[in-house]
C-alpha positions in Angstrom: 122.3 99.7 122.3 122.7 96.3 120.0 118.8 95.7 119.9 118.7 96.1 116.0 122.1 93.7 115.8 120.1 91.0 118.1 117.4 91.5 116.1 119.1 90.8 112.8 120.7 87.9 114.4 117.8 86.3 115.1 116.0 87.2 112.1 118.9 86.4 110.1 117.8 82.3 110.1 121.3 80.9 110.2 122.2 78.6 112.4 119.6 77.0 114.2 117.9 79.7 116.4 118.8 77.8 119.5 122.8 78.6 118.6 121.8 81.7 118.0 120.1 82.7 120.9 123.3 81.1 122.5 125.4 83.6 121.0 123.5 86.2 121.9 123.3 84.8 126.1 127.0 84.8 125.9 127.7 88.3 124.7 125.2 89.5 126.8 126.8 87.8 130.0 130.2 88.5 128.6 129.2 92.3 129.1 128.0 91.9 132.3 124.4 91.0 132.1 123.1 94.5 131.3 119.9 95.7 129.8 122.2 96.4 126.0 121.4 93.7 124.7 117.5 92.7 124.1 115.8 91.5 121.1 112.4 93.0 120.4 109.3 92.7 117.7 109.3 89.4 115.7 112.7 88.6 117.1 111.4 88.3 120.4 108.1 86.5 119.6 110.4 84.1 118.0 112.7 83.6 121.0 110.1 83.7 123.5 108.1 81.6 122.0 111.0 79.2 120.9 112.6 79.3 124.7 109.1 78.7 126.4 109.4 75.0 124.7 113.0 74.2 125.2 113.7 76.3 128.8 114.4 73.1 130.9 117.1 72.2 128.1 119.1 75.6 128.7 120.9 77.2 132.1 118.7 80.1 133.9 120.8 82.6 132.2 119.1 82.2 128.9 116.5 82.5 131.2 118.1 86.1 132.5 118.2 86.9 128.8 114.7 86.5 128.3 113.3 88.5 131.2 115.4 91.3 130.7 114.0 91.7 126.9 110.6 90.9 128.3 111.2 93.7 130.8 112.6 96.2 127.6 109.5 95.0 125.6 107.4 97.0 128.2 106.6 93.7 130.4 102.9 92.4 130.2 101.6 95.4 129.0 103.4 95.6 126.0 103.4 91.6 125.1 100.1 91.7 125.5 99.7 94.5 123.0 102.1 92.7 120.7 100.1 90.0 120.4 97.5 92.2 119.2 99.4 92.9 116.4 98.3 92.0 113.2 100.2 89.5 111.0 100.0 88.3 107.5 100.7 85.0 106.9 103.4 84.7 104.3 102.0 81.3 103.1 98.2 82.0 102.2 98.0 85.7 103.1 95.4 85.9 105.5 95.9 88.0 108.6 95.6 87.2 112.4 96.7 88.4 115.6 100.4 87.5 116.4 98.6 85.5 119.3 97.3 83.4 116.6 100.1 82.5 114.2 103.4 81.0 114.8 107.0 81.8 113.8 109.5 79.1 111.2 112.7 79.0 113.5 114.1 78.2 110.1 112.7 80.7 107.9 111.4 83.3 110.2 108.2 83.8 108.0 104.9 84.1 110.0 102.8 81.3 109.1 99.3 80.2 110.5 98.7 76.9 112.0 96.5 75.6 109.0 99.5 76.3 106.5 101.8 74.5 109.4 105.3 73.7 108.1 107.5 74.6 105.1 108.0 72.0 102.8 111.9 72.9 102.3 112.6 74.0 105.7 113.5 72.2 108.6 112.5 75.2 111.4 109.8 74.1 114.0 106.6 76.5 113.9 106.6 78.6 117.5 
């Protein structure tokens, strides 16, 4: 299973995460839409979170993509626990649920909503 690649590819804050959740549909469909390919922990937060703003700019497949990590990531049950979570935020160091603090699509620090953007980064907070 790639989840740890697809992880990293996501994390890895190069290109824009919209090209790389791109690349990561396209390998997935290119290997026949199986369940090898999810992205899981922050990596998905990011995605999910990213793709439930810009869905209606993207074909169903991304779509696909999505549900079938939601599906690997235990379905409600375990999104619901992962927004549980606990999370520091990397700016001023107080903690929150996940539920409560957003992803840099640029960066991929977790940042709360009162620290808001990075000055030097150009990533949307999800």
């Amino acid at each position: 299973m790639t989840t740890r690649n697809n992880n990293d590819a996501v994390l890895g804050g190069a290109p824009p995460l919209g090209e790389r959740i791109g690349r990561l549909v396209d390998v997935w469909i290119r290997d026949g839409r199986g369940r090898d390919h999810p992205v899981t922990g922050k990596a998905f937060f990011a995605v999910y979170s990213w793709y439930l703003r810009h869905w209606a700019e993207h074909d169903p497949a991304w779509g696909e993509f999505i549900g079938v990590s939601y599906d690997f990531i235990g379905g409600d049950d375990g999104w619901n626990t992962m927004l549980r979570e606990r999370v520091v935020c990397e700016t001023c160091r107080d903690t929150y649920r996940l539920e409560n603090i957003g992803v840099c699509t640029g960066c991929m620090r977790c940042t709360c909503y009162a620290c808001g953007p990075h000055g030097s980064c150009t990533g949307e907070i999800v």
